[in-house]
Each structure stands twice: as structure tokens, then as C-alpha cells.
N, C-alpha and C positions, 0 to 999 in steps of 0.2 A: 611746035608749041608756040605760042603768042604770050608773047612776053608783058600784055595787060596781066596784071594777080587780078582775083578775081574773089571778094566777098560774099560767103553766104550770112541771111541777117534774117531771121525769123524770131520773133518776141512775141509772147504775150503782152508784156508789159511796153508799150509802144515809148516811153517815154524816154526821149532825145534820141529817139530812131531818125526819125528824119533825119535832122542835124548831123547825126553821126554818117548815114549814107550820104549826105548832099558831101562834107569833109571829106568824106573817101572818094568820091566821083572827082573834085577837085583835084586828087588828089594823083588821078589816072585811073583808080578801083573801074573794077567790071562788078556791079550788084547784082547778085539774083536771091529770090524770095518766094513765098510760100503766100499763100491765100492772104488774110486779111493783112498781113504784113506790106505785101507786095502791092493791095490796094491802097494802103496807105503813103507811100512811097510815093504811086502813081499822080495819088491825087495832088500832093508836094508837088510834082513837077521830077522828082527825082528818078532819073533815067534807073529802070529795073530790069530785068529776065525774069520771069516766074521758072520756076521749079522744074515745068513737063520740059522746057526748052532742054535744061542742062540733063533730065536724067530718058525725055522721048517716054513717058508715062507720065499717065495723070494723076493726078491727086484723086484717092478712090476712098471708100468705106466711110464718108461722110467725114473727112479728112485725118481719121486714121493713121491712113498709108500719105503718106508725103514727100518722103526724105528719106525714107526706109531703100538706100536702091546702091548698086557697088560702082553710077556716074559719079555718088555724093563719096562713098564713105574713100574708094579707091583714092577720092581726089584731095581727099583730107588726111589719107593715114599713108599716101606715097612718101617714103624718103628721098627727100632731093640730093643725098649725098650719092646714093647706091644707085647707078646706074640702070642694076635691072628692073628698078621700081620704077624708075621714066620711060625706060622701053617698055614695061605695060602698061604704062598711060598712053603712050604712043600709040602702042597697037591697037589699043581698043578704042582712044578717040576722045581722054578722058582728060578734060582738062583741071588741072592742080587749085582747090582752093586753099587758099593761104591765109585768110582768117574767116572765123566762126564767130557771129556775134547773137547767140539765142539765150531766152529765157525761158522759164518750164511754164507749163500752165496753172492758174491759183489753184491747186489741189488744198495748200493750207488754209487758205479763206475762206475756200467752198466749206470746207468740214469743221469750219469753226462757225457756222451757221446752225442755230439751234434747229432749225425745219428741214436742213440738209437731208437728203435720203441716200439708203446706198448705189442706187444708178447713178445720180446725179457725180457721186463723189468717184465713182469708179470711171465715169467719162475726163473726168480732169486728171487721171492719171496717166502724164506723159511718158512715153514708149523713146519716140522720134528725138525731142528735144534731148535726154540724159545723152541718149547713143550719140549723137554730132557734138555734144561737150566732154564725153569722158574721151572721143576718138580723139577731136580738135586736141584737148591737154595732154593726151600718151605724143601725139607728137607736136608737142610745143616749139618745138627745137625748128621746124617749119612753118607751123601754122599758128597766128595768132588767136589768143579766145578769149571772149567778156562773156559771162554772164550776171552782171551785175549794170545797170545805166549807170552808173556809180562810176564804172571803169573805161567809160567811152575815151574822157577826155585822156586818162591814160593811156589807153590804146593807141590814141591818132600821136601821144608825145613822143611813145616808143618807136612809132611809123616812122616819124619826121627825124627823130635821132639815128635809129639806122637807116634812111637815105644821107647821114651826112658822115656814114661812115664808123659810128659808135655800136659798139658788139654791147646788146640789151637780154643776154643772155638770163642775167637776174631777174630781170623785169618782165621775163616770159614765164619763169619758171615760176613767180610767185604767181601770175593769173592762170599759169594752169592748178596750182595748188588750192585756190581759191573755187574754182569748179569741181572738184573731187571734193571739197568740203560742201558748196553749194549740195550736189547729186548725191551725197551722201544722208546730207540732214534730209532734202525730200524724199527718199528712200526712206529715212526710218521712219517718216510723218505718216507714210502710205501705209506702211509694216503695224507701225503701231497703232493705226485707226484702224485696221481692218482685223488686227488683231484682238481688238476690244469686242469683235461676235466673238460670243460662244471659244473662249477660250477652254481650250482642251483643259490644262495643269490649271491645280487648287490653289497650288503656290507660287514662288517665285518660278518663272521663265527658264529653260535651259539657255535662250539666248537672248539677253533683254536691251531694247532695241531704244533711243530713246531722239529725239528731234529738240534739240533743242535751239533759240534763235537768243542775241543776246535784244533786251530791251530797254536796258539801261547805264551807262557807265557810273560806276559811283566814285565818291570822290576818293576812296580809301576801302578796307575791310576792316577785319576788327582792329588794326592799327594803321597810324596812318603810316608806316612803311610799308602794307601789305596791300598791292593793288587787288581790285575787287569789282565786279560786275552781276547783275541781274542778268538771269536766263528765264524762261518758258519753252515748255511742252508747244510747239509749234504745230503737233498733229492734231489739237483739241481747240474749244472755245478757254478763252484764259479763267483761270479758277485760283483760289486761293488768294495769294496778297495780288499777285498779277490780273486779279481781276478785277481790285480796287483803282477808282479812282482818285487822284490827288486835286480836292478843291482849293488848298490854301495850305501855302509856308514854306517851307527851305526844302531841296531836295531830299530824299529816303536817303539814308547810311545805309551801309550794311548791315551795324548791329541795330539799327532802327527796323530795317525787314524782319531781322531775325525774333523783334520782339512784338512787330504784328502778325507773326506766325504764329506765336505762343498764343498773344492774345485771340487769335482765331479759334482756335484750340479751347483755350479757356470758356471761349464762349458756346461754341458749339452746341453742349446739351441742353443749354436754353433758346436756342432759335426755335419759332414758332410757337414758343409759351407762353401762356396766356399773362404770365407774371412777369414784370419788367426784369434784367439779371444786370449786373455790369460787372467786368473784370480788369480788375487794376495788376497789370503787369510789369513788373521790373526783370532784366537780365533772363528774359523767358520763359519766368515764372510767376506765378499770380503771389502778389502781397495783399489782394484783396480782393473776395469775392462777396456776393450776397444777391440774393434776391429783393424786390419790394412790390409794393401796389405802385409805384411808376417809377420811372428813370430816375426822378432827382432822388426816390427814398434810395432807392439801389445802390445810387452812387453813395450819396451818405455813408451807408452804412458797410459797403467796400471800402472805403475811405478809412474809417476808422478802425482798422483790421490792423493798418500798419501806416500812419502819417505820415511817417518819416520815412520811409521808403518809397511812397509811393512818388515823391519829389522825380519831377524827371521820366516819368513812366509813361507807360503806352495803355491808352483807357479805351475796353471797348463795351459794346452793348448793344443788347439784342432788341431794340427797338427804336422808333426815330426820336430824333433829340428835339425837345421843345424850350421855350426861352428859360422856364428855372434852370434846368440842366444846365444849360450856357452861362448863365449867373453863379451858377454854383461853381463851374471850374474855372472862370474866371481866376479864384483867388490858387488855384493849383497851375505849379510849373507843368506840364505835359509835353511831351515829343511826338508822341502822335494819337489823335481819337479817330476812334472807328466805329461806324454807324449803319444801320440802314437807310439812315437819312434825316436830314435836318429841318424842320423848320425855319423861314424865310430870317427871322428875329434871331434864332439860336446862331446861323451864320453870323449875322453880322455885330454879334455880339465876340462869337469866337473868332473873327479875322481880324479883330483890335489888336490880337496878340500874333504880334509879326512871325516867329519864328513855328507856333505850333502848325502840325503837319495834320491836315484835315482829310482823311478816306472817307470812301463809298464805294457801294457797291455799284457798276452803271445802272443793272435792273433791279436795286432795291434788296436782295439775296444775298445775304452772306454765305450760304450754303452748312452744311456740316463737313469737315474735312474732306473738302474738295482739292487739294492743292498735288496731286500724287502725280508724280513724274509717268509711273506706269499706272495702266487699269488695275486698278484694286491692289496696288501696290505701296508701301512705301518706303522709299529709300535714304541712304546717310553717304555720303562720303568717307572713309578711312585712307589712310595713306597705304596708296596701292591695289585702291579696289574702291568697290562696291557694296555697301550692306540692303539686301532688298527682305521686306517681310510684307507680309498680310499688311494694310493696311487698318490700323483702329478701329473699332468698334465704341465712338463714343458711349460712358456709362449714364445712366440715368435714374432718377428717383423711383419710376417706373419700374426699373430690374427689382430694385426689392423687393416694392409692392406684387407684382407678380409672383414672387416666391419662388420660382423654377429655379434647382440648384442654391437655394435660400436655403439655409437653417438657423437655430437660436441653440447652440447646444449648453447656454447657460440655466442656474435654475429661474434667475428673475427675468422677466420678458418686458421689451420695451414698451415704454406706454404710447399714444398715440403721437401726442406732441414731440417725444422721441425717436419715432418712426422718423415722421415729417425730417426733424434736423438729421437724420442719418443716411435720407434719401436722397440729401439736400449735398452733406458732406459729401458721400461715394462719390457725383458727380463732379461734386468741385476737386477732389483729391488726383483725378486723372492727369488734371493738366500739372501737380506739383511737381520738381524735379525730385529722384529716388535717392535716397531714401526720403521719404514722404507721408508723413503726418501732419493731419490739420485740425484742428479744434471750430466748432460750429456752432452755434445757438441764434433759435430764430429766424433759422435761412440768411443766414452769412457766418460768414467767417472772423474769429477772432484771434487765432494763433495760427503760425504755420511753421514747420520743423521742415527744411526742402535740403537736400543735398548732401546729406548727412551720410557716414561712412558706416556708422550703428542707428539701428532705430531703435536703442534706448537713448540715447543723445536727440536725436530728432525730436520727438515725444518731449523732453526737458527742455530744447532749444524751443518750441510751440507752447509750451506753458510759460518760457521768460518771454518774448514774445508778447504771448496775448498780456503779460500783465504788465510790461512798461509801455504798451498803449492803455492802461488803465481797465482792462478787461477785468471780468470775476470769471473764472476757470470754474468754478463750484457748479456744478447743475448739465454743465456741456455735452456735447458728444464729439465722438475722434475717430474718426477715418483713417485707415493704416493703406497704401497701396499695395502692400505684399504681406506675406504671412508675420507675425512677431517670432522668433526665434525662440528667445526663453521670456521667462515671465514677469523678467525686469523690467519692460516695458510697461506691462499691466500692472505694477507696484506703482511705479512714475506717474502712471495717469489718474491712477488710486490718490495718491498723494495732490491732484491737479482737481481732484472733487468731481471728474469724471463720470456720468454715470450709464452712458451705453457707449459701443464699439462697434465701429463695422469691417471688416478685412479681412484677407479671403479664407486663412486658413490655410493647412495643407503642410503645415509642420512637423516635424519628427515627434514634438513638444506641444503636441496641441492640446494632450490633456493636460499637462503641466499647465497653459497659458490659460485653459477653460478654469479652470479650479482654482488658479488665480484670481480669475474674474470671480468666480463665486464668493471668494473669500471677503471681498472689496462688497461684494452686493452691485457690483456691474452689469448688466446686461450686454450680453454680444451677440452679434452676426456675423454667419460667416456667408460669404458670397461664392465662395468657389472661381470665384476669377482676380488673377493679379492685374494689376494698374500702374507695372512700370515706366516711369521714364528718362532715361539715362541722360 
């Protein structure tokens, strides 16, 4: 055997290829390489072997087959300790490589292209490249492996420490642990794109597969002892907050993501409506929502849902922001506003204010609850697991109207203008945290009852509420997210000048709660669907 080692070095990503092969040639290294790899090498000047030398076959199936061959894997996965692993390299003529420096092909990129097709994406999924990284890392203990450019200069420092006699035993183990994470995340990316045709199960996954890349460090999580970082779905095009841009202000927190999530949410059943919406979100949940004939009335009249809360909060809105709008939050603290986009004026009116956090969308799209780890799924962390469900079904003004699974099992029926605000409320009540009650008039919101352990407490916490903002509860409507239990509730809201209800129903106590209502002169709807959110 020929005591030159001998590097194999095939990338996609060419970047500090050369440099790393010219450093190893310097170094004694024997290179050999693969198609464009080994062109590029050439054209460097850096002495190579292409691939057929070392395995006596060609590169076939439009380069497919490459590295697929037992010159490659024998000479990566012999143990230099066990004798009779060298006498079969002997025998057969196989000389020992001793480091692996490859990277896979952009499978993630490719299929984060909206025009992407499935040929296109099933051709970047690499075969050759996982097999020479998870061999090179099973035996680390002989063979060096990068798959990251990131790790080059590592590699050559760990080279240069053991010719000078230092055992880098840690420093092998952790870049092969690094490729087993690598091959792992493009494994699920592959899994879970191709698992998005025609998924057999309605529900959650027997095995649910998920790619995740990290894309941000933050400075902290919800406290600052608690380290904390941004992840995405690496197998998709980025959605949800990840797929906002940041035009202006101090980097996203964590509880700052976690409240442009909400406000995503909040927003969602007014994207692409013909009426301007905006939602004022504190702690995850909206302290003010409303409709108007444009952005600034919108905001207005979210605004005055709850003042003093809204200090500090995350504003978003379904339409692009023009210079009143900018003028108008001028006088409001904010942490972060979220747009489909700003007029020239409205920037530069909002980048006066150094610290707020300015989103968009790149293509103008906020989407409706795009942000799901899995297809058509959506997931929670718990200690110890996993919680996955159906993903949401934003509610809308439109479900009632439509009527399907709609009833009014009261005797008085809501008038038109009632309808309107109870169509208005349903929607807005999704994004409330449970227990969750909200008071509406006019297409916005005037009270909110969020988190509450009774929803006869919620209902009274949304009547004080709407009236130390100065609100008249007298004439309202009230959106319940889940059934009312007993009829305390409908006493409460009686007392609050109430006079339609929407919520799903489906109680033990439902005649108790109807007869309630009649006795008020309330009108109610029941929806047949709950609007939890924990």
C-alpha cells in the first residue's frame, strides 16, 4: 500500500473546494473526484484523479452511478486497526481513503421553488453523496468527513494537529456527528416533500418526519436565561413568520416571533377582503381587532378596543400601509408591524422610530395559516413529545351566512346589522386565547374576555374591559369560542345590554342556555363548531 492518504472530495456546493484540495495536496493528499468537481479542481491547477481511475468504471446513468462501487466504499469503511480489513484492500487492490469531503445536491432549494416539478425534484435527490457521508462517519475513527465548507478549515487544523502527534479523537467524533445530522435533516426534507402527494392518512402521521434548519440565533427565549433559536421546514418554500421579511429595527425575540404568529392568525380571515382588517396583538392574543373602509380607519378603531394594552404590541394588516397609517402609529409604542407592504412615504415615516421591527411578505402574500411544520398539520411542543392535529380551518363571516350547520334556536332572530357584527365577531374570536369571549359592534371589537379558567368570568372580564376603554356594551354582540356550560354566562351578558350571541353550542345545558337567552330577548346562533385556543 502507498503510504500517500488519499482524499475523496465531490460537492455540490464548490465553495473553498479548491483551496481545501490545493491545502491538502500541499499537504502530501492524493485527490480524486467526480464530474464537475473534478473539472473544477482541473481548471485550478489542482492536481486530481477522476473517479473511473480509482473504481475502473465510468461514471453512467447521466451521473447517477458515480461513487456507487466497493474501490470507493471498501476504501472508506476498512478498519486500519483489524488486519484482515487491510489484507482485503490488499487483495483486491484497493486503496484506503481517509478523508471524505462531500456535499449533497440542493434538493432543499430545488423544492423551495414555487414552479419546481416532481422530476425536477426527484433528480436532486442524492443516492451517492448520503452513502460516502454516513460510511466516511461510521468509521470516523479512520476517515476524516466535512460536509459542511464551514468545516474545511477544521479539517486541515485537525490534519495538521495529528501529524504533530495530538490524538483529535473529539474532533473527529463531533464532524462525523455533524453528517448524521446533516443526512438526516435531507432525508426528512425528501420524506416530507414527497410525502405531501396524496397522503394516504386524514390525520396525523404514524411517523412524522419533519427538516428542520435553524435560521436564526436569538438573543434569548421567553427569558433571558433561556437560550432560544428560530427553525423552518427546510423541505418547503418558507411560510408563515419565516417567510416575512425584516425591513427595519432591532432583531425578532422570541416572544416577538411568537406574537407575529398570533398576529398572523389574527389576521388570516381577512386576507384578500375587499375591507381593510387590522389586528392589535399583545402576549398572542388580539386586544384589538376591527374592520374599516381603509387601513387608518381599521387601525383606529382596533386601537380603541383596548389603549393600554395595546402599548408594546405587534400590529398587523391585511392590506399595504399608506402615509396616514404611518402617521397614525407614529404616536403608538410597537415591536413589530406586519404588512403586505408599504408605501414609499409610510417607510420613511416608520424608520424614524429606531427600534420598531418592520415585516413583509417577499411576494406581497401573507398567506392564510401557512406556517405548519407538517402538510396539513399542526404541531405544539410538550415536555416529552409531540402534539400534531389537523391544521385550522380559519372561521369566517361567510360560514354563517351560508348557514350549513347554522341555526338560531332562539325565539328572536337577529336583525341584519346583527348578522354583519356576529360574522364579523366568529372570525375575530378564533384567534382569542380559551376561554374566550369577545364583544363587537360595527366590525370591531370592543371587549375581550381571553384566558379565562370560567367563561362566566371571561364574558364579565370583556364587559370591564370594553368599558374602562370607554365602550357602551348596550346594543353589542358576543362571540363565545366553545359551548356556554350553564346560563350564567347568558345572565352576564344580559346584564352587559347584549343583544345577539354566536357559539357553537353542543352543551348538556343547551336548553337551559337557549331559554336563557329568550328570557333576556337575546338572539343566538349556534355554529356547530368550537374555536379553541389553548
Amino acid at each position: 500500500m502507498a503510504e500517500q492518504r488519499t482524499a475523496l472530495v465531490s460537492v455540490s456546493d464548490k465553495t473553498g473546494v479548491v483551496e481545501l484540495a490545493q491545502a491538502l495536496v500541499d499537504r502530501g493528499w492524493r485527490i480524486v473526484s467526480t464530474g464537475g468537481t473534478a473539472a473544477a479542481l482541473a481548471e485550478a491547477a489542482v492536481p486530481v484523479r477522476s473517479i473511473r481511475e480509482l473504481t475502473g468504471f465510468p461514471e453512467m446513468l447521466a451521473g447517477r452511478v458515480k461513487t456507487l462501487h466497493p474501490a470507493v466504499h471498501a476504501g472508506i469503511l476498512a478498519r486500519r486497526s483489524i488486519p484482515e480489513d487491510m489484507k482485503a484492500l490488499d487483495r483486491e487492490g484497493i486503496q484506503p481513503i481517509d478523508l471524505v469531503a462531500v456535499n449533497l445536491y440542493p434538493f432543499r432549494q430545488t423544492v423551495a421553488r414555487p414552479d419546481v416539478t416532481l422530476a425536477e425534484a426527484v433528480e436532486q435527490i442524492d443516492i451517492g453523496g448520503p452513502t460516502l457521508l454516513r460510511a466516511a462517519a461510521k468509521n470516523h475513527r479512520d476517515v476524516v468527513v466535512a460536509c459542511d465548507p464551514a468545516d474545511y478549515g477544521r479539517v486541515l487544523a485537525l490534519l495538521d494537529a495529528e501529524a504533530e502527534g495530538e490524538e483529535q479523537g473529539d474532533r473527529r467524533r463531533r464532524l462525523a456527528a455533524s453528517v448524521y445530522a446533516h443526512t438526516s435533516v435531507y432525508d426528512a426534507a425528501v420524506a416530507s416533500y414527497l410525502r405531501a402527494f396524496g397522503r394516504e392518512e386524514s390525520g396525523p402521521p404514524a411517523e412524522a418526519i419533519v427538516s428542520l434548519v435553524r435560521i436564526q440565533e436569538l438573543r434569548y427565549g421567553e427569558n433571558p436565561d433561556q437560550a432560544a433559536a428560530f427553525y423552518r421546514d427546510a423541505s418547503r418554500r418558507p411560510s408563515g413568520a419565516a417567510a416575512l421579511k425584516q425591513l427595519h429595527g432591532k432583531e425578532l425575540s422570541y416572544n416577538n416571533l411568537l406574537d407575529v404568529d398570533g398576529a398572523l392568525g389574527a389576521i388570516a380571515p381577512y386576507l384578500g377582503a375587499s375591507r381593510a382588517a387590522c389586528a392589535i396583538v399583545k402576549h398572542t392574543t388580539p386586544c384589538g381587532l376591527a374592520v374599516g373602509r381603509s387601513t387608518s380607519e381599521a387601525f383606529e378603531r382596533a386601537l380603541a378596543c383596548d389603549p393600554v394594552s395595546a402599548f408594546g404590541s405587534t400590529v398587523a394588516f391585511n392590506q399595504p400601509l399608506a402615509e396616514t397609517v404611518a402617521e397614525a402609529l407614529r404616536e403608538l409604542f410597537v415591536e413589530c408591524l406586519i404588512a403586505p407592504g408599504y408605501a414609499e412615504a409610510a417607510l420613511r415615516i416608520l424608520t424614524q422610530k429606531k427600534n420598531i421591527r418592520i415585516l413583509a411578505p417577499e411576494d406581497g402574500d401573507l398567506q392564510a395559516y401557512p406556517g405548519h411544520l407538517f402538510p396539513g398539520m399542526d404541531a405544539r411542543g410538550v415536555q416529552g413529545g409531540l402534539l400534531l392535529q389537523t391544521a385550522p380551518i380559519p372561521a369566517t363571516a361567510e360560514e354563517l351566512a351560508a348557514g350549513e350547520g347554522v341555526n338560531v334556536p332562539t325565539q328572536r332572530q337577529p336583525s341584519s346589522e346583527e348578522w354583519d357584527d356576529l360574522g364579523f365577531a366568529w372570525a375575530a374570536v378564533q384567534s382569542v386565547k380559551s376561554n374566550a369571549i369577545l364583544l363587537a359592534r360595527g366590525g370591531a371589537t370592543i371587549g375581550m374576555g381571553a384566558g379565562q379558567m370560567s367563561r362566566v368570568d371571561a364574558v364579565r372580564l370583556s364587559g370591564w374591559k370594553a368599558g374602562d376603554a370607554g365602550h357602551e356594551t348596550e346594543g353589542s354582540v358576543l362571540a363565545s369560542d366553545a359551548f356556554f356550560p350553564f346560563r350564567d354566562g347568558i345572565d352576564a351578558a344580559a346584564e352587559l345590554g347584549v343583544r345577539a350571541i354566536v357559539q357553537p353550542g353542543g352543551s348538556i345545558r343547551d336548553d337551559e342556555v337557549v331559554a336563557a337567552a329568550d328570557e333576556h330577548g337575546i338572539s343566538m346562533v349556534m355554529t356547530g363548531r368550537r374555536l379553541f385556543r389553548h
